[in-house]
C-alpha positions as CSV (number, residue, x, y, z in Angstrom):
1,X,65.5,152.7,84.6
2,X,64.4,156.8,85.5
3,X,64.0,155.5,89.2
4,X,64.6,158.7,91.1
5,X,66.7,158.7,94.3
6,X,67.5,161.6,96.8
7,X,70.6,161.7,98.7
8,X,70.6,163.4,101.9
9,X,74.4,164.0,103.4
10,X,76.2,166.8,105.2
11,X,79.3,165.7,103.4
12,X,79.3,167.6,100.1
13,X,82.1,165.6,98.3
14,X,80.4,162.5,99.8
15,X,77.3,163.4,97.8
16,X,78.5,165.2,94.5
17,X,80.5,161.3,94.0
18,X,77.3,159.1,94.7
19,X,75.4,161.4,92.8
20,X,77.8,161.1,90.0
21,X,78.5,157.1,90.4
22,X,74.6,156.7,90.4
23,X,73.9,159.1,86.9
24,X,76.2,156.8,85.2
25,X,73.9,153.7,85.9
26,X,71.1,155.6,84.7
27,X,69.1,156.9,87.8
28,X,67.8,160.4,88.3
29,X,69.7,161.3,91.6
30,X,69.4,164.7,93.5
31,X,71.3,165.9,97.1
32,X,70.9,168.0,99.3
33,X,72.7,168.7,102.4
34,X,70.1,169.9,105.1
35,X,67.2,168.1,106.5
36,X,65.3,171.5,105.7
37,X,66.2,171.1,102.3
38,X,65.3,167.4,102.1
39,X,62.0,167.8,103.7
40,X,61.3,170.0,101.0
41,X,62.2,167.8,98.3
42,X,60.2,165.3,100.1
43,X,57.0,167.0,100.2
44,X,57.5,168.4,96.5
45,X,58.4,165.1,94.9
46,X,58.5,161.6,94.9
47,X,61.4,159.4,94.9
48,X,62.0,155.7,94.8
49,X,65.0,155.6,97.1
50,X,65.9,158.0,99.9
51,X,69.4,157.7,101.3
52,X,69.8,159.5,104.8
53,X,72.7,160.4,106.6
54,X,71.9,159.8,110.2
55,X,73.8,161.9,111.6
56,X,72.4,165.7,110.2
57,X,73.6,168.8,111.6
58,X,70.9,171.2,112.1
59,X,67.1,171.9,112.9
60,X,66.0,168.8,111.7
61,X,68.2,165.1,112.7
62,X,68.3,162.3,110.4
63,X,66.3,160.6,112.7
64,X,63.7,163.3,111.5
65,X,64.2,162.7,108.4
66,X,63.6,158.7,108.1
67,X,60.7,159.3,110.3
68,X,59.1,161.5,107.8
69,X,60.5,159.4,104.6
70,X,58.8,156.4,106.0
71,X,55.5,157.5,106.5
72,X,55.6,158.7,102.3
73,X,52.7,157.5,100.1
74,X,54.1,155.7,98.3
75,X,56.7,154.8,100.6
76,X,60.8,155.1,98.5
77,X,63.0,152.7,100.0
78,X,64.9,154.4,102.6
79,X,68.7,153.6,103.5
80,X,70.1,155.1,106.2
81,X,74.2,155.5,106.1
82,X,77.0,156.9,109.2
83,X,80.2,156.4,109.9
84,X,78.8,155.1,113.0
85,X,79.1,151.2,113.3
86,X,76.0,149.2,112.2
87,X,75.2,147.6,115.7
88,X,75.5,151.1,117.2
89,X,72.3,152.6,114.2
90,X,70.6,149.5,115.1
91,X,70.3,150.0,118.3
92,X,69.3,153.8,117.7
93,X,66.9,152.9,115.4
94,X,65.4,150.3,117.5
95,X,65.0,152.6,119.9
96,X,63.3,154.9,117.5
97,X,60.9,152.3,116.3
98,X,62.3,152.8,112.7
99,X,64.8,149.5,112.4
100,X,62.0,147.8,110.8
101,X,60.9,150.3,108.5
102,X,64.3,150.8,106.9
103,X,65.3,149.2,104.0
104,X,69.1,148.8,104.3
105,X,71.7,150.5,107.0
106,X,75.1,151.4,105.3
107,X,78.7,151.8,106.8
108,X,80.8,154.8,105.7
109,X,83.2,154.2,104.2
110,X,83.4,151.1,103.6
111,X,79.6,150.1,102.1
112,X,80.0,153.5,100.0
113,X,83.1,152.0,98.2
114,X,81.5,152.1,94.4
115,X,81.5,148.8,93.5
116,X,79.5,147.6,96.8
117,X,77.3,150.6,97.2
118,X,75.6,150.0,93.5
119,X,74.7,146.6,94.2
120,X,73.2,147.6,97.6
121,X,71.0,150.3,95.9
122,X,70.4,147.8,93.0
123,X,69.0,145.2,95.5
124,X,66.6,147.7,97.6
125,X,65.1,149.0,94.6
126,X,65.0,145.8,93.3
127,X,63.0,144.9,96.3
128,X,60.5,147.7,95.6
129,X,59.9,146.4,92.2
130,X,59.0,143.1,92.9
């Protein structure tokens, strides 16, 4: 597999457990919790998957962040995830001109239970493949 994904969330525990679920199915996975940091890690490496937690604290939004992630050559897959309901990041990436350019939106908590939250990353990447 080796796909390599990076998880960008202010919520430390909420990253050190994807992180952990997604090394068991055998993907590279780094996290940071900063849209400086991920920035960085996005103009150091690549990735196949970026996962974005719209709602960053700091100098640079999430909204920052997915702007920047989808204009990557090559382009990862890029989910955005919030505790803020789906219609509601819809709308803001609509807004954004970014809705299109996303690969998958995710609920917290509920679309980051384990068992769901695999075969969502399983089916973007899936996507990039083919």
């Amino acid at each position: 597999m080796n796909e390599k994904i990076l998880i960008v969330d202010d919520e430390k525990d909420v990253c050190e457990a994807l992180k952990e679920n997604l090394n068991r199915e055998g993907y590279e996975v780094e996290v940071c919790y900063t849209g400086v940091a991920a920035l960085l890690l996005l103009n150091e490496k690549k990735y196949d998957l970026v996962l974005i937690d719209i709602r960053l604290e700091g100098r640079i939004s999430g909204i920052d962040l997915i702007k920047t992630a989808v204009d990557l050559t090559p382009k990862p897959a890029v989910v955005v995830e919030s505790a803020t309901p789906k219609k509601q990041l819809e709308e803001i990436l609509k807004k954004e001109g970014l809705l299109e350019r996303v690969d998958k939106i995710l609920e917290k908590p509920s679309d980051l239970r384990l068992d769901h939250f695999n075969r969502f990353i399983e089916q973007v990447l899936s996507k990039g493949r083919g």
